[in-house]
Backbone as JSON Lines, residues from 0, in Angstrom:
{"i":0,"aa":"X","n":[-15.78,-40.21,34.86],"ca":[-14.77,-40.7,33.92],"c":[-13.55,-39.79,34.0]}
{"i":1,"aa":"X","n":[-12.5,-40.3,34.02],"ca":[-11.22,-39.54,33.9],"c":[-9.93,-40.1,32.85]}
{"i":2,"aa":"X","n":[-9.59,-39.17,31.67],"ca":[-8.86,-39.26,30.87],"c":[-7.76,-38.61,30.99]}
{"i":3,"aa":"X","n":[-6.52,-39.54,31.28],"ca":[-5.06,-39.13,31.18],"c":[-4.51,-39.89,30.79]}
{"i":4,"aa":"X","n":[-2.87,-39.04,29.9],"ca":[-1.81,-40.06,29.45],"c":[-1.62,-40.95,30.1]}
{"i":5,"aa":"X","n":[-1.29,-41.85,29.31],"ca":[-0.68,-43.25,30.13],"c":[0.72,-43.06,30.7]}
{"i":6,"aa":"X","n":[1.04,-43.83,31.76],"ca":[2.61,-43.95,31.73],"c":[3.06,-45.17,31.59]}
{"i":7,"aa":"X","n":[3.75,-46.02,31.53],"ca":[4.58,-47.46,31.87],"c":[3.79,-48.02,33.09]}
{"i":8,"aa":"X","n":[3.7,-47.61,34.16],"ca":[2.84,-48.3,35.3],"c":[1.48,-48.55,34.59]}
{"i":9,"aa":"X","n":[0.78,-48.63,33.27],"ca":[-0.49,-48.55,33.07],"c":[-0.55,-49.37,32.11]}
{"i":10,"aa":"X","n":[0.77,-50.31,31.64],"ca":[1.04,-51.1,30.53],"c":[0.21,-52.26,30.84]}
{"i":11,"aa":"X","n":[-0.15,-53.16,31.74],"ca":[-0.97,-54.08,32.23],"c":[-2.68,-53.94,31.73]}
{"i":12,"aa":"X","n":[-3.22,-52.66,32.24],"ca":[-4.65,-52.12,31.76],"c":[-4.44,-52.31,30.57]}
{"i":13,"aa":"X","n":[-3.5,-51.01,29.93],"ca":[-3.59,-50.96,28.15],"c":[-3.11,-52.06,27.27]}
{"i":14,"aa":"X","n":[-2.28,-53.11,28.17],"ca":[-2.53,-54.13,26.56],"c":[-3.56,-54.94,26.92]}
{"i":15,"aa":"X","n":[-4.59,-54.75,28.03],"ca":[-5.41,-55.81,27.09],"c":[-6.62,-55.03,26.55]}
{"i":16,"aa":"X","n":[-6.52,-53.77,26.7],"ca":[-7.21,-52.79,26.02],"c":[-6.54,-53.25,24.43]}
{"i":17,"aa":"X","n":[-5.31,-52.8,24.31],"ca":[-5.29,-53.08,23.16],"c":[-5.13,-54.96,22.55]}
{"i":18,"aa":"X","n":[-5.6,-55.35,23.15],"ca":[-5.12,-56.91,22.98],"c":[-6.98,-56.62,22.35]}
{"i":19,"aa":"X","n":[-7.58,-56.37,23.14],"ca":[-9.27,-55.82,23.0],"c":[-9.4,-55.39,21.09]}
{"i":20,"aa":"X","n":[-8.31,-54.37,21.31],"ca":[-8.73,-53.21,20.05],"c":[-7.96,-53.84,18.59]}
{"i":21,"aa":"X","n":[-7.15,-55.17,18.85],"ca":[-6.33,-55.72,17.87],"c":[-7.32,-56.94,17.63]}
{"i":22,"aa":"X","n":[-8.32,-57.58,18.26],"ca":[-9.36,-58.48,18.15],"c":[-10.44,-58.34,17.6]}
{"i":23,"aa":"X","n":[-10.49,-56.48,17.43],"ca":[-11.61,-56.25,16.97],"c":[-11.33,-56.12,15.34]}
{"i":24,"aa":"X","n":[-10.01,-56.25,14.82],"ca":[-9.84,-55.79,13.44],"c":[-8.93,-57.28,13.34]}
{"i":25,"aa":"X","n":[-9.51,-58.37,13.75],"ca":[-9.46,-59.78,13.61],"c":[-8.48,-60.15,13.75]}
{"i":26,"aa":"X","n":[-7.64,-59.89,14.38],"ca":[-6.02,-60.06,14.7],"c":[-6.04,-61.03,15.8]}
{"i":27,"aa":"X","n":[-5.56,-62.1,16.09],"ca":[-5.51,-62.86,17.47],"c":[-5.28,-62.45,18.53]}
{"i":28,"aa":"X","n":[-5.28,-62.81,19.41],"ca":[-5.13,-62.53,20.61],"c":[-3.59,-62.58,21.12]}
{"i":29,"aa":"X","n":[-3.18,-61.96,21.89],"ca":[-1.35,-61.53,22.06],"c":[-1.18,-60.99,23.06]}
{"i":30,"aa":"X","n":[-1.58,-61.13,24.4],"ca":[-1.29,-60.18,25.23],"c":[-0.19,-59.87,25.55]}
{"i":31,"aa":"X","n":[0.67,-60.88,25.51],"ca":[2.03,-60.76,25.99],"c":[2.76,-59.61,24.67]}
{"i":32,"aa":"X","n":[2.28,-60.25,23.36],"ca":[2.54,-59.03,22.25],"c":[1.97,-57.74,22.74]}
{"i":33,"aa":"X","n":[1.34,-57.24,22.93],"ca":[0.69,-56.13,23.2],"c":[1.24,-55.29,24.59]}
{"i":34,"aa":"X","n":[1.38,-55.98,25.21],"ca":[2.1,-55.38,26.54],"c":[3.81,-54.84,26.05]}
{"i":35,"aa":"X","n":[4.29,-55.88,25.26],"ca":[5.67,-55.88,24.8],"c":[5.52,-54.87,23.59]}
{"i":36,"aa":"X","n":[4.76,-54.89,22.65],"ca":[4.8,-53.28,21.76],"c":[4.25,-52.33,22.17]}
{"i":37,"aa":"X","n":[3.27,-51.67,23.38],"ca":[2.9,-50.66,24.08],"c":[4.19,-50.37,24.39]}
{"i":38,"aa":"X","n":[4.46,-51.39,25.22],"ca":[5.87,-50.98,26.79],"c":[7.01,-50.38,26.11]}
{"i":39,"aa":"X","n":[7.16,-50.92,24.87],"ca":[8.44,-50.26,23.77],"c":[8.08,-48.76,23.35]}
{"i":40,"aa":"X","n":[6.82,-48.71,22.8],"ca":[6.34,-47.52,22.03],"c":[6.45,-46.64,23.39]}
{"i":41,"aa":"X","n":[5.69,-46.49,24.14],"ca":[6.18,-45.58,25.91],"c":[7.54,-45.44,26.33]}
{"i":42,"aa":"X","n":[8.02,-46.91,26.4],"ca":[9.65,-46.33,27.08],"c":[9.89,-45.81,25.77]}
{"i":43,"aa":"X","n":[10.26,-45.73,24.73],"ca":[11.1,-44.88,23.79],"c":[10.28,-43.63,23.41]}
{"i":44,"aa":"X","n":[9.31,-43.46,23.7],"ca":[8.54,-41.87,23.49],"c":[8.11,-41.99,22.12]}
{"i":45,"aa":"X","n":[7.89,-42.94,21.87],"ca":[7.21,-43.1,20.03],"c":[5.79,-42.84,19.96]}
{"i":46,"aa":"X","n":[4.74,-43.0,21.38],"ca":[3.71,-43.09,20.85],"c":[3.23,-42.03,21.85]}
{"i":47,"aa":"X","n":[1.79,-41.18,21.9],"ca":[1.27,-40.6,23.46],"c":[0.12,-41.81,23.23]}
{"i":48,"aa":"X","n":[-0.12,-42.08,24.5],"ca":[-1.51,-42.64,24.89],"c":[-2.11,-42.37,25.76]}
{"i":49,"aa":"X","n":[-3.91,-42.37,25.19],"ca":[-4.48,-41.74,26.74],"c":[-5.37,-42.73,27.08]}
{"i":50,"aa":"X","n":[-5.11,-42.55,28.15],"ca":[-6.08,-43.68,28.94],"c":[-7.67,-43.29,30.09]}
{"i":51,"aa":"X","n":[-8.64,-44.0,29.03],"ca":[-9.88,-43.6,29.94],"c":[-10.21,-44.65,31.07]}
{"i":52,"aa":"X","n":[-10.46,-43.93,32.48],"ca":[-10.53,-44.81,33.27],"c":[-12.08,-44.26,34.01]}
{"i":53,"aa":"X","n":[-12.93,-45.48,34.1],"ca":[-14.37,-45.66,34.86],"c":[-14.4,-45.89,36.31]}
{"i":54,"aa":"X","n":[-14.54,-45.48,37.44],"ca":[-13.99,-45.97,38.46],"c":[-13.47,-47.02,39.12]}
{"i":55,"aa":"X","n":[-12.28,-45.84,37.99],"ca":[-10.7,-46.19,38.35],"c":[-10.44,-47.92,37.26]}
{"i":56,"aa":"X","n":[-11.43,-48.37,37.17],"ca":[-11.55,-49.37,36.24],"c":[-10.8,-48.81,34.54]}
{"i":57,"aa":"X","n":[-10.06,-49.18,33.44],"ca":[-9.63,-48.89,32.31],"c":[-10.59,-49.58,31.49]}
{"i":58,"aa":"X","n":[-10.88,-48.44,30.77],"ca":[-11.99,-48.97,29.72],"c":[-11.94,-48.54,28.21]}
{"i":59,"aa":"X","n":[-10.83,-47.68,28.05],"ca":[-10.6,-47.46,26.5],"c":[-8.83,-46.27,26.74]}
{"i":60,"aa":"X","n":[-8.68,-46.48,25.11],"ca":[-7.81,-45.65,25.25],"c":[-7.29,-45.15,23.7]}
{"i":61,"aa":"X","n":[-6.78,-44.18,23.57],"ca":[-6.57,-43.67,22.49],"c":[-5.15,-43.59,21.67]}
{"i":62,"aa":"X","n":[-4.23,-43.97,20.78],"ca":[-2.86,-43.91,20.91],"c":[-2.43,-42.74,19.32]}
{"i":63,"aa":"X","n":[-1.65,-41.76,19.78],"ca":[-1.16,-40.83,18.69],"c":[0.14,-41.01,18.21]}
{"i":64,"aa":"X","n":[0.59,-40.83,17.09],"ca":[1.84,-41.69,17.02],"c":[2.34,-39.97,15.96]}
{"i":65,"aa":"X","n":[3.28,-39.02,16.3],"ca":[3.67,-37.91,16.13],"c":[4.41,-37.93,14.17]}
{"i":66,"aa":"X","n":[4.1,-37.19,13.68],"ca":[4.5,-37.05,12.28],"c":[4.11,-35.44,12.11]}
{"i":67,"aa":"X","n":[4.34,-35.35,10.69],"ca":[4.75,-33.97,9.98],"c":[3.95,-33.98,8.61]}
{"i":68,"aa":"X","n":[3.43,-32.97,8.13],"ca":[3.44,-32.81,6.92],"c":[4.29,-31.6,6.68]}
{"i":69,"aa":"X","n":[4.62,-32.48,5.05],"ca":[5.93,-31.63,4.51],"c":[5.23,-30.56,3.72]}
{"i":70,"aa":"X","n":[4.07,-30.87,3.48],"ca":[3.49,-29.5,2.73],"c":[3.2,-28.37,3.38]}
{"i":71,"aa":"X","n":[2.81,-28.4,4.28],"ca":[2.25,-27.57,5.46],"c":[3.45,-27.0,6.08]}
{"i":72,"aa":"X","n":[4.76,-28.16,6.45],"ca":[5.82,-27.58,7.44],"c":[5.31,-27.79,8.53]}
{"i":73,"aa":"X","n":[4.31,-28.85,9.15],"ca":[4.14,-28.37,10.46],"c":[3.95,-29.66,11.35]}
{"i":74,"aa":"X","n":[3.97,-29.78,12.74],"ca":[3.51,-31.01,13.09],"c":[2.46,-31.2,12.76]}
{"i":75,"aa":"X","n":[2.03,-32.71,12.99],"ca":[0.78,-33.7,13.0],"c":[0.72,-34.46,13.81]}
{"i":76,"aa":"X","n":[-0.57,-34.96,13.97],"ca":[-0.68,-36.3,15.08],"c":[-1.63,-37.19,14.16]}
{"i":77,"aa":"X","n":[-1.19,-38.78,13.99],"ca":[-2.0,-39.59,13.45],"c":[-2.49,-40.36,14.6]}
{"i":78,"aa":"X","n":[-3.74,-40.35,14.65],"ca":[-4.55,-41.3,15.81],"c":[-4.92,-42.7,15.06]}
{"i":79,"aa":"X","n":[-3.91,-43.23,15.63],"ca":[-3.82,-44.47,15.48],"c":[-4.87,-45.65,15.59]}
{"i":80,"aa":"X","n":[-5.2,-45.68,17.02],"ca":[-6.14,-46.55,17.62],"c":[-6.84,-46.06,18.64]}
{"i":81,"aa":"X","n":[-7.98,-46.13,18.48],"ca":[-9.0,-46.06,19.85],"c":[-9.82,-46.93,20.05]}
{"i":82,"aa":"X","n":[-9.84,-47.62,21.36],"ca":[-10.46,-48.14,21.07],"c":[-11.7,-48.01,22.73]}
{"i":83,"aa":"X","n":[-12.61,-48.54,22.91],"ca":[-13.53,-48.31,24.31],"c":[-14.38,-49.91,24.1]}
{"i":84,"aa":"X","n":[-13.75,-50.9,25.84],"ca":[-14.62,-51.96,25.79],"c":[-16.0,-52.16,25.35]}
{"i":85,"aa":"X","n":[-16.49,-52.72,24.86],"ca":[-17.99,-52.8,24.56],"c":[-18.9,-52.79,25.58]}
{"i":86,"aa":"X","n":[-18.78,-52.73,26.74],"ca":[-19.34,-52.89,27.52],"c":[-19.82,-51.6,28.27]}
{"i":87,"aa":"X","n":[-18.58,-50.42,27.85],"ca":[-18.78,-49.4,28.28],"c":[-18.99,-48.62,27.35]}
{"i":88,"aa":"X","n":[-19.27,-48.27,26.07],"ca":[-19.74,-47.98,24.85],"c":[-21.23,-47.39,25.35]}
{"i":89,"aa":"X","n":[-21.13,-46.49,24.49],"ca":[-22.3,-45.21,24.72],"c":[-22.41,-44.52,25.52]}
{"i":90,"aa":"X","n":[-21.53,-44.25,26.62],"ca":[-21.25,-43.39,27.56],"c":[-20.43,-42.05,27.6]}
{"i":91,"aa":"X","n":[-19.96,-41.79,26.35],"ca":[-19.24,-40.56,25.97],"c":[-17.76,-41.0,26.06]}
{"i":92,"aa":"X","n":[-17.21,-41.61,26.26],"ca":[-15.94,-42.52,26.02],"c":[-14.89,-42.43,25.2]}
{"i":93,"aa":"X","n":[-15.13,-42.56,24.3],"ca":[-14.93,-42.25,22.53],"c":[-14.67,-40.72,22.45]}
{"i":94,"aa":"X","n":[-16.12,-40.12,22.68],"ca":[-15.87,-39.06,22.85],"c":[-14.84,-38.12,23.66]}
{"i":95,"aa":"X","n":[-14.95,-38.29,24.4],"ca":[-13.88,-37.98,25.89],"c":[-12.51,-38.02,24.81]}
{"i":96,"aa":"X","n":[-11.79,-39.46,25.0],"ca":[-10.75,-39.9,24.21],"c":[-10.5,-39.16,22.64]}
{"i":97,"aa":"X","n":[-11.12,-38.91,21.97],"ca":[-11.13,-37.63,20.92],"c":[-10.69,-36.41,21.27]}
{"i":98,"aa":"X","n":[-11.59,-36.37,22.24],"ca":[-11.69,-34.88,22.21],"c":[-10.03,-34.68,23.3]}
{"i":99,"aa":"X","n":[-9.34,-35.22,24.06],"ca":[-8.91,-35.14,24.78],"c":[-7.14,-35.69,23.72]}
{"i":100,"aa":"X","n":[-7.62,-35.85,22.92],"ca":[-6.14,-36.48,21.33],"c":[-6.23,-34.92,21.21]}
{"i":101,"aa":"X","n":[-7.43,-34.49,20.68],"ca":[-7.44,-32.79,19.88],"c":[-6.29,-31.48,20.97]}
{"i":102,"aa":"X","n":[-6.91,-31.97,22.01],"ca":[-6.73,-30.9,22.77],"c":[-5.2,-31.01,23.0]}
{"i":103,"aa":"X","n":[-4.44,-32.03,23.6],"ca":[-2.79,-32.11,23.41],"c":[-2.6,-31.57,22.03]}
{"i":104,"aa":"X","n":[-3.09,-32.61,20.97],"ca":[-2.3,-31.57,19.83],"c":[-2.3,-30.89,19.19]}
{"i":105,"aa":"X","n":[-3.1,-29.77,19.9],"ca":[-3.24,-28.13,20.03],"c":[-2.11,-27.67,20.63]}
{"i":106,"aa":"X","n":[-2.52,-28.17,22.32],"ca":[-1.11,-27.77,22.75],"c":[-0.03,-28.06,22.26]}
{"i":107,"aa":"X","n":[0.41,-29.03,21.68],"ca":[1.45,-29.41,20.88],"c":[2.27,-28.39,19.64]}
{"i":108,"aa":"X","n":[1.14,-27.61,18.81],"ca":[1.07,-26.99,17.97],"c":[1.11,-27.64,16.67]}
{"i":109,"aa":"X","n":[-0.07,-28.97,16.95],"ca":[-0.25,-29.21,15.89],"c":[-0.98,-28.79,14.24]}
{"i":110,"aa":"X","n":[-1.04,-28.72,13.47],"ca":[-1.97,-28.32,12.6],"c":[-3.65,-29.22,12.1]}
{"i":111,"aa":"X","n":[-2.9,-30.1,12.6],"ca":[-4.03,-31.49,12.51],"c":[-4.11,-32.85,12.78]}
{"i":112,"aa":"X","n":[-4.92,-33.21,13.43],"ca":[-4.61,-34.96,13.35],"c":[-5.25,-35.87,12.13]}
{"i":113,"aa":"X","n":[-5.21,-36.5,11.71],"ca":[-5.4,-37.5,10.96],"c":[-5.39,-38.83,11.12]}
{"i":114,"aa":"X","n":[-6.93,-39.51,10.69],"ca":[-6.81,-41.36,11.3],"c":[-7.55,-41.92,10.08]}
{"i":115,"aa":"X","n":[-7.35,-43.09,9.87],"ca":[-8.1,-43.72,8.81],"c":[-8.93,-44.94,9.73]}
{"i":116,"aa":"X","n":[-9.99,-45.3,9.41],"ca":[-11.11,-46.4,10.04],"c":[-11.74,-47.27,8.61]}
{"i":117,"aa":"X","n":[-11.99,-48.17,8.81],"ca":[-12.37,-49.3,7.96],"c":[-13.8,-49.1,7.07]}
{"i":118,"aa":"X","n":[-13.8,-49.1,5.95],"ca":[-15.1,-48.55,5.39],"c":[-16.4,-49.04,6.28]}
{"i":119,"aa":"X","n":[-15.86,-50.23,6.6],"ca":[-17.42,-50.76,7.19],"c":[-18.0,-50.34,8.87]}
{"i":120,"aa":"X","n":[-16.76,-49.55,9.43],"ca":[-16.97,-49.12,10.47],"c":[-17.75,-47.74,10.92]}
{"i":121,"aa":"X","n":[-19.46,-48.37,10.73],"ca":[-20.18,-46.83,10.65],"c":[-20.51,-46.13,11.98]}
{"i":122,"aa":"X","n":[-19.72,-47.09,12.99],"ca":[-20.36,-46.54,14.63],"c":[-19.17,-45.61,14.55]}
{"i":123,"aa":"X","n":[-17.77,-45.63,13.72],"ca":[-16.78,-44.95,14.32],"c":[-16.98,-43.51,13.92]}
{"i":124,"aa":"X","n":[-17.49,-43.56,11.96],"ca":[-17.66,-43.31,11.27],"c":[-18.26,-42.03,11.86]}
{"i":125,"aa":"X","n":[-19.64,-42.47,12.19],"ca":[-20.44,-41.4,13.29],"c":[-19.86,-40.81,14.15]}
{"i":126,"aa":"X","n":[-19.59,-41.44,14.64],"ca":[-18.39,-40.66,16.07],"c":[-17.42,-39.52,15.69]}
{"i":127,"aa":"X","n":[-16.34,-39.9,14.55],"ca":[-15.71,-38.83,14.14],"c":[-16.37,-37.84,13.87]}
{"i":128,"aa":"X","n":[-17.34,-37.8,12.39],"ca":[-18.36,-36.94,11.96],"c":[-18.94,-36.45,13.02]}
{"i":129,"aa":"X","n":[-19.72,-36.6,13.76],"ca":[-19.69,-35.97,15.4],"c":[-19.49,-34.87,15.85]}
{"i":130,"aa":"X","n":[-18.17,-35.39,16.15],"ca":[-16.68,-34.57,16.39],"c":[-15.96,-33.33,15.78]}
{"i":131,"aa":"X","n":[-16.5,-33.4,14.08],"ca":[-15.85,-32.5,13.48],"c":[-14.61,-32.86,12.41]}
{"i":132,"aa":"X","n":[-14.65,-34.35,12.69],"ca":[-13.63,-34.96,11.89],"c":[-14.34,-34.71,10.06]}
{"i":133,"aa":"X","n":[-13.56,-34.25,9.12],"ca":[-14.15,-34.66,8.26],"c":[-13.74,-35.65,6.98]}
{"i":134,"aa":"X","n":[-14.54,-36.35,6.79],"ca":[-13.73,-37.53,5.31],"c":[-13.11,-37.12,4.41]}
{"i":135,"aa":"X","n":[-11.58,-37.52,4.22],"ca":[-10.63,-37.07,2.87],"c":[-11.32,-37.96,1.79]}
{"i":136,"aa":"X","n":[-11.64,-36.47,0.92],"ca":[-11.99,-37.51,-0.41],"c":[-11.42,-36.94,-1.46]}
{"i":137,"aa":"X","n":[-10.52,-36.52,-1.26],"ca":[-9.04,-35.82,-2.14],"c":[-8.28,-36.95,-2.52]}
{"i":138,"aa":"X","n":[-7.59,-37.57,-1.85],"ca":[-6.3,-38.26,-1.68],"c":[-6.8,-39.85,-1.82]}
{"i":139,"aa":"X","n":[-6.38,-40.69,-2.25],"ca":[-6.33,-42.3,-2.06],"c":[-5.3,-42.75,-1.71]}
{"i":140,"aa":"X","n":[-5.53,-43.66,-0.74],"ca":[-4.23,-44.28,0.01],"c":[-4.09,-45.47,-0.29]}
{"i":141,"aa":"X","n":[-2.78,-45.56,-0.33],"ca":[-1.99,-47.2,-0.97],"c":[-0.97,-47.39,0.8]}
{"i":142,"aa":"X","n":[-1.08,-48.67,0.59],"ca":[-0.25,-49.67,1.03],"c":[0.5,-50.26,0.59]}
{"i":143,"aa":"X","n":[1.85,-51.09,0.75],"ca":[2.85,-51.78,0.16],"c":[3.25,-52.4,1.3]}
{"i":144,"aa":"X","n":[2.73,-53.71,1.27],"ca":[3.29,-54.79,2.21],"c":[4.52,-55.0,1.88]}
{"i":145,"aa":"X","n":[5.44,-55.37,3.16],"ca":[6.99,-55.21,2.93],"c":[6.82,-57.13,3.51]}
């Protein structure tokens, strides 16, 4: 298995990775959307993404989208989406793709990343916990649909 950033030449693999990872949180299908908001988020430097590849085959990928906390003063990375085909699931994948978000934003000089996952999602759930991730149970988060 080999995990590296994506570049623009890799927009084809990753949207239907993410065309994959937007299906799984019941969203329709969009490839042409998905290729067209990756390809934006890359050419303008809004997002990092890493891409796990099985020989040479793309089979998951991870996307960090760069922020700050103002309390702290310091960077952050929110991990957005990860997601790994089902097909290749249980192979350390997930893992890899974690661990490989942490390690840039170290180098980065980040202070922490931060992701939120769906209560009912206990395979991810595990995975983070795993990892070292641990559950905010400080804070409650709101939304405001615009």
């Amino acid at each position: 298995m080999e995990i590296r950033r994506a570049t623009p030449q890799d927009i084809d693999a990753l949207a239907v990775l993410f065309d994959g990872y937007r299906q799984f949180y019941r969203q329709p299908s969009d490839l042409a959307g998905a290729r067209a908001f990756l390809g934006e988020r890359l050419a303008r430097a809004e997002s990092i993404v890493f891409l796990a590849l099985d020989g040479g085959q793309a089979v998951g990928f991870t996307q960090l989208y760069p922020s700050f906390t103002s309390a702290g003063m310091a960077r952050i990375f929110v991990l957005n989406d990860l997601f790994v085909q089902p097909d290749a699931r249980g192979r350390g994948i997930g893992t890899g793709l974690l661990r490989r978000a942490a390690e840039f934003a170290r180098v980065e000089g980040a202070v922490r990343l931060v992701l939120s996952t769906e209560k009912t999602n206990l395979t991810a759930q595990l995975l983070y916990a795993s990892e070292g991730w641990q559950r905010d149970d400080a804070f409650f988060g709101y939304t405001l649909p615009l």
